[in-house]
N, C-alpha and C positions, 0 to 999 in steps of 0.2 A: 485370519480367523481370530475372534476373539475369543476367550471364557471369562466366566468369574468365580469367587466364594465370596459369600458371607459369613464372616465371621463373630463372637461373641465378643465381650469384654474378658473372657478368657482364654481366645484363643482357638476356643473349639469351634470346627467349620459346621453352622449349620444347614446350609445349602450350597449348591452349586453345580453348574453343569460341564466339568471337568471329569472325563472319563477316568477309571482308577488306573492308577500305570503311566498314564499319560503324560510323556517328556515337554515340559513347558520350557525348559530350561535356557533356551535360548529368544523368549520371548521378553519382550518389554513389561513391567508392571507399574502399576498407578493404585493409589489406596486414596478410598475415599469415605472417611471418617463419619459412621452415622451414631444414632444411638443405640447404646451399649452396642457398642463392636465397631465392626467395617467391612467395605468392601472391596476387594484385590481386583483388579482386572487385568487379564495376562493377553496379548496381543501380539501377532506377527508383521500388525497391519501399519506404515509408514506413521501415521499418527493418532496417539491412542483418544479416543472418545471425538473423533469428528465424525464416526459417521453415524449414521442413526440406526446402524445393526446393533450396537452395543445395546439399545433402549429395549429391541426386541429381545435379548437376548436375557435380562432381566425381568423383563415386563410380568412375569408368573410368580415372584418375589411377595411383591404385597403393591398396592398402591401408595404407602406411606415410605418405600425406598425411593420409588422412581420418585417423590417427591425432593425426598431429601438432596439423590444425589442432581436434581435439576438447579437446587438448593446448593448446595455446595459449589457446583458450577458458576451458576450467574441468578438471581434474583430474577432476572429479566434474559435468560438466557434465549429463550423461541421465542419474545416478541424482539431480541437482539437479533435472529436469523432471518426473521420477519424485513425486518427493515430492509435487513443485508440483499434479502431478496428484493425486495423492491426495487434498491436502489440498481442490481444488477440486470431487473427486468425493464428499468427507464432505459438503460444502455441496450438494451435490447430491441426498445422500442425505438430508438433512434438509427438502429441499423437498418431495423427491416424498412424505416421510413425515407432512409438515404436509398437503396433500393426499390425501392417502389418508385422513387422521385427518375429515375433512371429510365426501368425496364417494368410495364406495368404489368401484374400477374395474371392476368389474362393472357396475354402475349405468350405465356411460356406453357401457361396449365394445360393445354390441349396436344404438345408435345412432346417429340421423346428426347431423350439425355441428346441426340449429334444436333438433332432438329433446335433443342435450346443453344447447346454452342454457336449453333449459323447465325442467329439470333442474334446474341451477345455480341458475337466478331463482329456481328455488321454494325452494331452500337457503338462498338467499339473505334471501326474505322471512320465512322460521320462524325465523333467528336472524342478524340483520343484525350481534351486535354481535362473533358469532365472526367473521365474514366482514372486517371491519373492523379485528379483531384478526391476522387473519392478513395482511391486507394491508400492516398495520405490521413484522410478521415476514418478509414476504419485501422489504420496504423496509430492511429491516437486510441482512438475506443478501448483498442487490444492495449493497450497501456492502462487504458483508466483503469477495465476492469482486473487485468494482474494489481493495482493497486489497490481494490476493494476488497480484494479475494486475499492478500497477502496481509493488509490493513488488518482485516477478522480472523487474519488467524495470528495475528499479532497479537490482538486484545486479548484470547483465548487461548492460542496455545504455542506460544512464541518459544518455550521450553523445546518441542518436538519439532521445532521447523530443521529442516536438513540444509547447511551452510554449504555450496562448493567456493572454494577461495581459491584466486588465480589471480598472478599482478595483472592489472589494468592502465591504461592511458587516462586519465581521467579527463581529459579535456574531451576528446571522444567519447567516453560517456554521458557526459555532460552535454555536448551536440548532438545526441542521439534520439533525446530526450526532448532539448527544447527543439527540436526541429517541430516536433510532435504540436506544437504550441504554436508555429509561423500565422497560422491569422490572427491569435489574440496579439501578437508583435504589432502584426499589421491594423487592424481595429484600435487598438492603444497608443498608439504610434511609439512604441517602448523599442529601444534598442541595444541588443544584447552588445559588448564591448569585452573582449578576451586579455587579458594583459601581460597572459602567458603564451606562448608560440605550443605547435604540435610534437617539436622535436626534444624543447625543454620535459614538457610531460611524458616524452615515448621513453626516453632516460631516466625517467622520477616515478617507474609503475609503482602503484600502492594494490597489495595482495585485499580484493576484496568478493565478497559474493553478488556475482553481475543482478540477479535475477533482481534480491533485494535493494541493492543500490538504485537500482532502476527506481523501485520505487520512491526510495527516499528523494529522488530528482524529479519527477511527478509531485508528487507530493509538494515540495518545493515551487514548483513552477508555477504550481495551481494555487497556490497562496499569494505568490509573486504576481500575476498577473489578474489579482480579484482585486490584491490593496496597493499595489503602486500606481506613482499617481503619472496618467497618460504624458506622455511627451516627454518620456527621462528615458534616462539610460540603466541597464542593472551591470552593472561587472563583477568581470571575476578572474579571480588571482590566485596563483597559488605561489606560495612560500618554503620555502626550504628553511630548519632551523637547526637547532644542536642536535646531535645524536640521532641523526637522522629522522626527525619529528618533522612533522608537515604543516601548514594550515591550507585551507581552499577559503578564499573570503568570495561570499556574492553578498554584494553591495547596491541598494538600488536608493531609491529615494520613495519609503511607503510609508502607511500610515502609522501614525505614531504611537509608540506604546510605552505607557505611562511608566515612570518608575518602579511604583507601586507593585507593576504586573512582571517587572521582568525573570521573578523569581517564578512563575507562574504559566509564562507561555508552554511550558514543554508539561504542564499536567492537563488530564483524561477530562477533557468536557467544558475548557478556559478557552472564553472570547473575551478580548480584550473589551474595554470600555468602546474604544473608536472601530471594532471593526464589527459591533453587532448592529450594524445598519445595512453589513452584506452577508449573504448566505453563506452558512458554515453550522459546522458541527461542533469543532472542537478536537475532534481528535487525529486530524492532519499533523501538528506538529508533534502530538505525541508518540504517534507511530514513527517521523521521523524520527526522534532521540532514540525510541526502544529499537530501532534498528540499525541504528549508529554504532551501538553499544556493541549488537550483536558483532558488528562489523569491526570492534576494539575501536571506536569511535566516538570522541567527543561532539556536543555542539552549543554555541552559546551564542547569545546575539548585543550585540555594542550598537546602539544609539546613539547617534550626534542632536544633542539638542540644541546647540549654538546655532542654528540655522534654519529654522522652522519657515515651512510654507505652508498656507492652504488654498485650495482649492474645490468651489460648491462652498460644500460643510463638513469638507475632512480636512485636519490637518496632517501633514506632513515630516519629518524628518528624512536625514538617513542614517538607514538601517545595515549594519553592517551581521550576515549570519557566516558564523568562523564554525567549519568541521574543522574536526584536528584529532592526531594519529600518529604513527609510525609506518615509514616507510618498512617493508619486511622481504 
């Protein structure tokens, strides 16, 4: 549940819908600064201001708070969830079309729940290696969209996300991830290349949060495989150093990024010069560093300019991108 008050510039509460007596005490609170005064919001709820009871629950205030506080928020906060939705109803769109492409809804709509199983099984057994195939297709989806969904609450409420930390293998996270990615390998003709074994990493866990790291390897991949250039290989390595510090290097040969930009790539809404000829937002690599972070995690990226290639009309380097941490 949530409540609020409104307070003045002196303190005194002039609204609110907080019962008298009533022990908040163990509730989360957030203050958000309007004129003359502010407002308190006290909450039970996992993360305060994501859902849209907080707006009802104000909304009898005046219209010139719900402004403020949309204001305070984000400038462009609802046409920011706007998008967010969209983008989560294209992936929407492509499931129900991998589906259809399968079992067509006719086929099912005129029976019941055992009568659709007999259905499906039997689809199942004329061609188990589509069924198998698509099951690897919507094991990617469920990835993208935990990275769209985690990506937006990064931008917005990265304070309130809940961290579980637990050592990991990171070469198995890391494989967990790009498997997700096996046709663009294939399409690309890109070849991943490990330079560390599974038993070096099973002995080198690094304590981190699976959910979010997940994404930060998404994220990753999905920029690896827009700008590297077809026919290479990406590797990756991980390093032991002093005081039990780490690096993980993935190294590929991708598009080039000017000097200029390299202080650059990890802020909110930067495409480099060469890579605004392919689709992007911007804010892929920034949610990686802001989640690095969360994870006690650096990232910086080294470019080999001694060696430039292009191909079409993109040029080339390689791009070396170094996490780096403490083993715990």
């Amino acid at each position: 549940m949530t409540y609020f008050q409104r307070k003045n510039s002196k303190g005194d509460i002039i609204t609110s819908n907080i019962i008298e007596g009533q022990d908040l005490s163990s509730y989360k609170t957030r203050e958000i600064p309007i004129e003359e005064g502010v407002i308190i919001f006290f909450t039970n709820e996992i993360i305060l201001i994501k859902n849209s009871k907080i707006f009802r629950l104000v909304r009898d205030i005046s219209s010139s708070v719900i402004s403020t506080i949309l204001k305070e928020l984000d400038k462009d906060f609802l046409g920011k969830i706007v998008s967010h939705s969209h983008a989560l109803r294209k992936i929407q769109g492509q499931l129900k079309q991998k589906i259809d492409n399968i079992i067509d809804s006719p086929m099912l709509s005129s029976k019941d729940y055992t009568e659709q199983i007999d259905v499906v099984a039997s689809k199942i057994r004329d061609n188990p290696d589509l069924f198998a195939d698509t099951l690897l297709y919507f094991r990617k989806r469920v990835f993208e969209i935990d990275a769209h969904i985690l990506s937006f609450e990064i931008l917005y409420l990265n304070q309130e996300i809940d961290l579980d930390f637990h050592p990991h293998n990171i070469r198995r996270l890391l494989m967990n991830v790009l498997y997700a990615f096996e046709d663009e390998t294939k399409i690309n003709n890109i070849k991943p290349i490990f330079e560390f074994d599974d038993n070096f990493a099973e002995k080198n866990k690094i304590k981190l949060d699976y959910k979010t790291i997940n994404t930060v390897f998404y994220n990753l991949f999905d920029n690896a495989f827009k700008y590297t250039k077809p026919y290479s290989k990406i590797k990756f390595n991980f390093l032991l150093n002093e005081k039990r510090s780490f690096e993980l290097v993935i190294g590929m040969e991708s598009l080039r990024i000017e000097r200029d930009e390299l202080e650059k790539v990890f802020e909110l809404g930067f495409r480099g010069r060469n890579a605004k000829q392919t689709d992007g937002s911007g804010v892929g690599m920034y949610v990686i560093k802001k989640i690095l972070e969360l994870n006690n995690c650096n990232i910086k990226i080294l470019p080999d300019y001694s060696n430039m290639t292009t191909s079409g009309n993109h040029q080339y380097v390689w791009n070396e991108f170094i996490i780096s941490g403490y083993l715990q």
